[in-house]
N, C-alpha and C positions, 0 to 999 in steps of 0.2 A: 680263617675268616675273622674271627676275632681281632687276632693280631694284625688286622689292617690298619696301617698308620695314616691312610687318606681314605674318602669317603668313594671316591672311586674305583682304589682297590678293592675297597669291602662289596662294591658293586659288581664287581668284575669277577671276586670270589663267589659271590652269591649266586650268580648264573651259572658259574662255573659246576656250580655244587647240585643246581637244580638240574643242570642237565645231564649228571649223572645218574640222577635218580629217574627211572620209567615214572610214567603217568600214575599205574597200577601200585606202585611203592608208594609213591604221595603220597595218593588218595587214602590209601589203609592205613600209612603213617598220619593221617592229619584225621582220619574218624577217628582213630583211638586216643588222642588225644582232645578231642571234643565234647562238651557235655551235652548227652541226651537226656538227662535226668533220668538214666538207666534204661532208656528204650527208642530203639531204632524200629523204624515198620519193618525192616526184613526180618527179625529179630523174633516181633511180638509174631509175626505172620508166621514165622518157621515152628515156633514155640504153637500155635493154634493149629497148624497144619498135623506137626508130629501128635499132639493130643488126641486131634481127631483120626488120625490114621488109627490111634492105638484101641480107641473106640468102635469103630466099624467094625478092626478085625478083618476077614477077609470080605471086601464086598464083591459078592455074590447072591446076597439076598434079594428082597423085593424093596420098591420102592417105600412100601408103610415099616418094614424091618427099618431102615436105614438113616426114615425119618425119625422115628423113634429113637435111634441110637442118637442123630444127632443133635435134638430135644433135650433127652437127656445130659449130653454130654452140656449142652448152654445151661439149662437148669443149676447144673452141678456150680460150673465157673460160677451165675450168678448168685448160687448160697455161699460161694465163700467167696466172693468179692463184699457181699453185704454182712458176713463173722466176721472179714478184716477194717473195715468202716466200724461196726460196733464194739471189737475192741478198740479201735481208737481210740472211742470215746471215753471209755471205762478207765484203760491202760495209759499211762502215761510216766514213760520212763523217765528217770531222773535230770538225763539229761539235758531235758526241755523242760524244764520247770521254773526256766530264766523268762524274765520280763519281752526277751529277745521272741521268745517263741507264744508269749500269752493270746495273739490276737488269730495263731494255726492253729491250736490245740481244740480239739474236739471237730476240726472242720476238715483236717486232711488225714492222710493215712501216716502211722509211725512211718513207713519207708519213706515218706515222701518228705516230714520231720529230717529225717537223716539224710538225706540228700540235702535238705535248706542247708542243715546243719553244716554241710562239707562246704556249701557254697560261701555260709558265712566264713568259715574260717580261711579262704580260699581269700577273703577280699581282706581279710586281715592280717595276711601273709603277700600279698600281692609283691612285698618287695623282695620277695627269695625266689617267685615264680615266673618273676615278669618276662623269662628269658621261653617260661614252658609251655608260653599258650594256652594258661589255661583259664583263667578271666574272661568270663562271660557276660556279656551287658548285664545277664538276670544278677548275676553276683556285684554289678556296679548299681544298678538300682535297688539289691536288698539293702547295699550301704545309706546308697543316698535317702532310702526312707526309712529305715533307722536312724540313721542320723540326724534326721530333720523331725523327726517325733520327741528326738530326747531320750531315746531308749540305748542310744549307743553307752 
């Protein structure tokens, strides 16, 4: 495909190429190469479902048993969704201590730092990637409003 010396051939290769590949291939090959900024709903859903299974245990109990277990089990997530908010604030690794990151710091979570963080360097490398899909509008708008602040 590459080595198409006309724009027709490369055309011609490109279907050629797609229609080898099943639907089901794509599709897997084109989420894993897409950013969810680390989460997909099947993903977060499967990850809450097996938590919760792991809590119940066997259900067999009564309905105020089962309630309680799964009280609990939200209670838990929300004390450590609110430890990892309040280290945020406290904690701040090194490597956000650039002018690039002063306006997230204290407001998001470190993962979520690191994840900008891939995104920027992602738009800053755009000329090694351009071929690997991975350029995201969010990573063309964190340029553009860097850029236009002064802060690049």
């Amino acid at each position: 495909m590459v080595a198409s010396s006309t724009e027709v051939d490369f055309k011609r290769e490109a279907r050629k190429l797609l229609n080898e590949f099943s639907k089901d291939r794509f599709v897997a090959a084109w989420i894993d190469k897409c950013m969810h900024f680390g989460n997909t709903t099947s993903n977060r859903a499967e990850i809450a479902h097996a938590r919760l299974k792991r809590q119940l245990g066997i259900s067999q109990g009564t309905f105020a048993t089962t309630w309680e277990n799964i009280h609990a089990l939200l209670e838990l997530q929300h004390t450590e969704i609110k430890a990892s908010f309040k280290k945020s604030l406290i904690v701040v690794p090194h490597d956000f201590r650039s002018s690039d990151f002063k306006e997230l710091r204290g407001f998001v979570s470190i993962s979520a730092l690191y994840m900008s963080s891939y995104e920027l360097w992602l738009t800053s490398h755009h000329y090694l990637l351009s071929g690997a899909c991975l350029i995201m509008l969010s990573s063309h708008t964190f340029t553009v409003v860097v850029a236009s602040t002064g802060d690049a």
